[in-house]
C-alpha positions in Angstrom: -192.2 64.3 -172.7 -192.0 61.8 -175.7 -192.4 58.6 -175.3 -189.3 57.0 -175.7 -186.3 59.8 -175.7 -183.0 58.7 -177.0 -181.0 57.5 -174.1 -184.0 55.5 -173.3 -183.7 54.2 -176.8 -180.0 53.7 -177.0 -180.7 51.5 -173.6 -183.5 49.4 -175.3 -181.5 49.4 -178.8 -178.3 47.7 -176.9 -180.5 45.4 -174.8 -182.1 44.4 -178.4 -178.4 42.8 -179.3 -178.9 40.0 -176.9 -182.3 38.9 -178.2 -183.3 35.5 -180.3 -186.8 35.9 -182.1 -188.5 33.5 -183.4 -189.8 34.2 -186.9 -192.9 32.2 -188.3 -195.0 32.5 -191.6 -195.0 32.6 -195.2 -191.4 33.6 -196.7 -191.4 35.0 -200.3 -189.1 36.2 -202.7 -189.6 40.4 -203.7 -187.8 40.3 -207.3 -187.5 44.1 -208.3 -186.9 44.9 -212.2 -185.5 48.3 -212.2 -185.9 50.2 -215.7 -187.2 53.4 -217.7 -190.1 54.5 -220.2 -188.5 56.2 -223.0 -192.3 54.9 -225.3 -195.8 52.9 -225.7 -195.9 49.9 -227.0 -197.7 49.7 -230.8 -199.1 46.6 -229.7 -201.4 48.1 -227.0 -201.7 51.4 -224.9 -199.3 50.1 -222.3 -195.4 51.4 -221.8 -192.7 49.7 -222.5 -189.7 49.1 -220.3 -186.1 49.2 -221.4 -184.6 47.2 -218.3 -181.5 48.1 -216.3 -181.1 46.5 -213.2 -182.8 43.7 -211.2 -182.6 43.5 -207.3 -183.8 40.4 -204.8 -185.0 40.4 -201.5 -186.2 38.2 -199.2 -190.2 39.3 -198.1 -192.8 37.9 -196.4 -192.2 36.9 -192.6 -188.2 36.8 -194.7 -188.8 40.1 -194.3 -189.5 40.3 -190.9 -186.6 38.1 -190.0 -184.3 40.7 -192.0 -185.8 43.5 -189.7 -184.6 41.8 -186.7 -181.2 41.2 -187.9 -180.8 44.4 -188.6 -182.3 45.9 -185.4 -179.2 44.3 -184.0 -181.3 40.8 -182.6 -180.6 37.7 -183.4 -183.2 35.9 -186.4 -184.7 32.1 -186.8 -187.5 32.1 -189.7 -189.3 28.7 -189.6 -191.1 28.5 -193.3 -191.6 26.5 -195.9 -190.2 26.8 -199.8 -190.3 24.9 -202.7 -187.1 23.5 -204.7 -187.1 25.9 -207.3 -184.9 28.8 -208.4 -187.3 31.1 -206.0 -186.1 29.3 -202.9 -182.9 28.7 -204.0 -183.0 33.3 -203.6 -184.5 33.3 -200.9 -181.5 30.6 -199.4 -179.1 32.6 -200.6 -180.6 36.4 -199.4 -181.3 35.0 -196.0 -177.7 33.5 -195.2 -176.2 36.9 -196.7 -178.3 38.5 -194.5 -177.4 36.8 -191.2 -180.8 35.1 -190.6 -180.9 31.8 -189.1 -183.0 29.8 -191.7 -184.8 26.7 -190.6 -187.2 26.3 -194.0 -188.6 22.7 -195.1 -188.1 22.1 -198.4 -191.8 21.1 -200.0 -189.8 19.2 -202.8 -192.4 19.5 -206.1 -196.0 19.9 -203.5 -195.5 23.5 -203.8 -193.8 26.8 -205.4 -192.2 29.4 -203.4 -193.9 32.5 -203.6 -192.4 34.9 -206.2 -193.8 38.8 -206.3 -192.2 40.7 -209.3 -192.6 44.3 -209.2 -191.3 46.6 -212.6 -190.3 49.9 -212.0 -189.6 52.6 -214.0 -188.1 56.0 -212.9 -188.7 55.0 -209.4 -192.2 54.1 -210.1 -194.5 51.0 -209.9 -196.0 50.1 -213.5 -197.2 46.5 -212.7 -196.6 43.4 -210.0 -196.8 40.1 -211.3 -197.5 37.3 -208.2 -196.3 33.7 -208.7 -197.8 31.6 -205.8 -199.5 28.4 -204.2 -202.3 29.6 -201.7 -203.5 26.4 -200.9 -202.8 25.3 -196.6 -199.5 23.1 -196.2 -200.5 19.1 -195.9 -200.7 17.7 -192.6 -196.6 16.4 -193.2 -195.3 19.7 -194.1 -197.6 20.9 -191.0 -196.4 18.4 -188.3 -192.7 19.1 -189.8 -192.6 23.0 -189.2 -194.2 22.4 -186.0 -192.2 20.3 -185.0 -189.1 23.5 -186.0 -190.9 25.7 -184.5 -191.0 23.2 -181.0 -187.2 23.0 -181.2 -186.5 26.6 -181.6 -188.6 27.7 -179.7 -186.2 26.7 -175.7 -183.9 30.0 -177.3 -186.3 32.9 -178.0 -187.6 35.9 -176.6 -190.6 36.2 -178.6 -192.1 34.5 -181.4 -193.6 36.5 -184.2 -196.1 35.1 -186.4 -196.4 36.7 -189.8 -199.4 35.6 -191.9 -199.7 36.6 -195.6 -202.0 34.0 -196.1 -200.1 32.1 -198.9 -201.6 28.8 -196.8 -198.1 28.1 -194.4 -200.1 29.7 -191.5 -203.1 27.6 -190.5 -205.3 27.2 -187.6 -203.6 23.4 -187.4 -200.6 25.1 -187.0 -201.8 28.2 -184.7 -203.1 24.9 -182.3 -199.9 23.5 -182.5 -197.5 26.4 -182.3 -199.5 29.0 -179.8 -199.8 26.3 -176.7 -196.2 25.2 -177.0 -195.1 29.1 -176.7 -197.3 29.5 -173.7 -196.0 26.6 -171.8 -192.3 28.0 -172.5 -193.5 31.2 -171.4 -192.5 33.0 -174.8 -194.5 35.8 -175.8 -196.3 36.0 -179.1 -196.7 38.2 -181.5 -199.1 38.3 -184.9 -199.0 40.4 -187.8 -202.8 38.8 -188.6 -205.2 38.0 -191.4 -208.9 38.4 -191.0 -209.1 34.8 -192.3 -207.5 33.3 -189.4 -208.3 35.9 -186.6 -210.2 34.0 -184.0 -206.9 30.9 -184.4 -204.8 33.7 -183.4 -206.4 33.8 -179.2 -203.3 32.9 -177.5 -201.3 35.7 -178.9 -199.9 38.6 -176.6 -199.8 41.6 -179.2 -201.8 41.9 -182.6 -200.8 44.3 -185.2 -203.4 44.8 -188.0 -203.5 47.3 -190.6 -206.7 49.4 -190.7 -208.3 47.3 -193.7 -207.9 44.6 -191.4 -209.6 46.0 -188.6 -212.4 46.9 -190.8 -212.5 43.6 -191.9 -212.6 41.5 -188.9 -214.8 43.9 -186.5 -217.5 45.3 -189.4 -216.9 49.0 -188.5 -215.7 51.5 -190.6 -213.1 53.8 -189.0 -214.3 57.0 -190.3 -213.5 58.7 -186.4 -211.7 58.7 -183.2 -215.1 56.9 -181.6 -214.9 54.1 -184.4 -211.1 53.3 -183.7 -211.4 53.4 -180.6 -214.3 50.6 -180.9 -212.7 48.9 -182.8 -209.1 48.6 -180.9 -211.8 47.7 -178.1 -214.0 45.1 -179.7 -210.5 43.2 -181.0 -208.8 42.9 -177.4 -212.4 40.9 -176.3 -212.7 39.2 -179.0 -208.6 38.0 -179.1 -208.9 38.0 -175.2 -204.9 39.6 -176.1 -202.9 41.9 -173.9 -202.8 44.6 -176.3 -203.7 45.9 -180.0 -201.1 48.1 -182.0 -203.2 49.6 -184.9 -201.2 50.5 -187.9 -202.9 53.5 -189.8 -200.6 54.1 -192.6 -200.2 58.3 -192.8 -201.8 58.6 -189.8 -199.8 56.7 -187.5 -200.7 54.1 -185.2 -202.9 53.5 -182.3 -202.1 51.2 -179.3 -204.9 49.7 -177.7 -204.3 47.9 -173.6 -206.7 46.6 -171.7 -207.0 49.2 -168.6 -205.7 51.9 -170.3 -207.0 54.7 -173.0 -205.8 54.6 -176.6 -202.3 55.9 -177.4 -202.0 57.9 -180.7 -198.3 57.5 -181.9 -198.0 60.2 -185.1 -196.8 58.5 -188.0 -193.1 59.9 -188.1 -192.1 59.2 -191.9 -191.2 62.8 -192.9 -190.8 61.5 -196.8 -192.8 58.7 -197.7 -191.4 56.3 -201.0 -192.8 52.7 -200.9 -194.6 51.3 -198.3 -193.6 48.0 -199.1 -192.7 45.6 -196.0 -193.3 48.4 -193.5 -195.5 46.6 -191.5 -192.7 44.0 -191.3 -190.2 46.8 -189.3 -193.1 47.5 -187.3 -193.6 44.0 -186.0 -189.9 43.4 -185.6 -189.3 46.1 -184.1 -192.1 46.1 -181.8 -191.1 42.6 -181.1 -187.4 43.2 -180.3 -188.3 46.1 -178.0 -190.6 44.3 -175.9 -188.2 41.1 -175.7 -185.2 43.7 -174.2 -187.8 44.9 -171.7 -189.4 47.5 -172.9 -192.9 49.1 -172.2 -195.6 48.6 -175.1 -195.9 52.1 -175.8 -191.8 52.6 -175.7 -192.4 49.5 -177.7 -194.5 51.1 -180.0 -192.5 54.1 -180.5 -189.7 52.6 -181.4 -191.6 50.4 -184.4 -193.1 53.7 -185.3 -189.6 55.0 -185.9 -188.5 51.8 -187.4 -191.3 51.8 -189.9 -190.6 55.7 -190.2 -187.0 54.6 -192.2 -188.3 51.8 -194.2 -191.1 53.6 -196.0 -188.4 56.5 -197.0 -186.4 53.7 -198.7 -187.1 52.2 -202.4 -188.3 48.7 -202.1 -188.1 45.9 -199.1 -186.2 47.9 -196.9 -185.3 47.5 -193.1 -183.8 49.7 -190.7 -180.8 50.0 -188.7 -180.6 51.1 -184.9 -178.8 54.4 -185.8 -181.5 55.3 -188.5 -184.0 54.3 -185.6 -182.5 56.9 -183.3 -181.9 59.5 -185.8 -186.0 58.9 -186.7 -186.9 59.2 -183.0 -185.0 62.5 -182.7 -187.0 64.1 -185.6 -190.3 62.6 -184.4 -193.0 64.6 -183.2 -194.5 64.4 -179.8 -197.0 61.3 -178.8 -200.3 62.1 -177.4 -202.6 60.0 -174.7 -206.4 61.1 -175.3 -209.3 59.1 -175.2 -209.5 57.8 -179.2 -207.1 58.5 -181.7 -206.9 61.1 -184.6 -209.5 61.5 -187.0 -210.0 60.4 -190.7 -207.8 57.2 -190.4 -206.3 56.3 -194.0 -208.4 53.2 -196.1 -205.3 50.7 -197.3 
């Protein structure tokens, strides 16, 4: 039987509507230039671009919030942007989105991260990245702790989304992680090898395979070194579970007690990757907030992320794409480590 059949789903999807998540990280703006290649350039071997359209969205943990709303939960993003046409976007995308914005305005400290990808027939050519990396000051810290403290008496979970861009710190993990355990919120973290040992604390960890490479040494060539690896980052985060993404290959979901899950990857076309481990951790999130089970949990992110990578750009997914992705999903598999030859991302 699959995990996580439709009725099941439609149950868990409805329950999802009556959820408040938290949203905490590094917002950004995705600025897409939309054009075509009719030549090269004479002034170097590099084409040239006739534009035709531009789009903005909202990315980042932005992104993350956008996923939620449109899962059908209710959205608060706690994040800091700077006074500049950039934040002004991302302002304007969030409200028109339905998100709940509670962002401190850094005034002149710092930018607000701007990611500008050109496209032409569909087709990356070049991103150009317009950012401040450096950690938040100790005001801007005490001030989006001091949000996140407020906000946090209404959620079901709080999701902590770290694209290291310096708003996620371990000053703020100390602050942030102990006031969500005493409220008895669950946590979620969509990690960064810098920061992995501030993230103890959290329930659920969702790092991509690079990451896990990163943080536990191993290279996951096999079942026997994912499995090691989903084993050596529960000890070492002291968490109740690990949901490995693994790009083509699905994911794997890693509980203490219990052997590996392999979820397939259920994407049947696969467009842009971009933001899909932002459905994953909102959905994932959402799910377990309505009372689901972390691998009907899992499933359902799977599907989620299944949609968003068949879509152009930073995409999200609604509850009736989620179903029809679960209907043309393949069958889950319990063994004892997960598929071979994991994809390197």
């Amino acid at each position: 039987m699959p995990l996580l059949s439709s009725a099941r789903a439609r149950v868990l999807l409805r329950a999802m509507g009556e959820k408040r998540v938290l949203v905490l990280g590094d917002v950004m703006l995705d600025e897409f230039v939309w054009g075509r290649v009719s030549r090269i350039s004479p002034e170097a071997p590099v084409p040239v671009v006739a534009v035709e359209a531009k789009s903005d969205h909202v990315g980042g943990a932005g992104n993350v919030a956008v996923n939620v709303r449109s899962l059908g939960g209710e959205a608060v993003l706690a994040a800091v942007v700077g006074r500049d046409a950039a934040g002004t976007r991302v302002r304007e995308t969030l409200a028109a989105a339905g998100v709940v914005a509670r962002l401190i305005d850094a005034g002149e400290e710092r930018r607000t991260t701007l990611k500008t990808r050109i496209l032409a027939h569909g087709q990356q050519v070049v991103r150009t990245d317009l950012e401040d990396t450096t950690e938040l000051s100790r005001e801007l810290e005490q001030a989006l702790g001091e949000v996140v403290r407020r906000e946090l008496a209404g959620a079901s979970a709080l999701v902590v989304s770290d694209y290291q861009k310096g708003v996620v710190s371990a000053g703020l993990l100390r602050r942030v992680l102990p006031l969500a355990r005493r409220r008895g919120v669950p946590v979620l973290v969509d990690p960064k090898p810098r920061h992995f040992r501030h993230y103890r604390g959290a329930q659920v960890v969702t790092p991509n395979q690079l990451e896990a490479e990163q943080v536990t040494g191993l290279r996951l060539t096999g079942p026997a070194e994912i499995a090691a690896a989903g084993r050596r980052i529960l000890s070492l985060l002291g968490c109740r579970a690990v949901l490995l993404t693994r790009g083509e290959h699905g994911m794997s979901l890693f509980e203490r007690g219990r052997a590996p899950l392999h979820v397939p990857a259920a994407a049947r076309e696969v467009f842009d990757v971009t933001g899909a481990g932002d459905s994953v951790i909102a959905g994932l999130a959402l799910a377990l907030a309505a009372g689901a089970s972390l691998p009907e949990a899992a499933a359902l992110a799977n599907a989620a992320a299944s949609v968003v990578v068949g879509k152009l750009g930073t995409a999200q997914a609604t509850p009736a794409e989620v179903l029809q992705a679960l209907r043309l999903a393949g069958k889950p598999k319990r063994s004892s480590a997960a598929a071979s030859r994991p994809e390197r991302r």
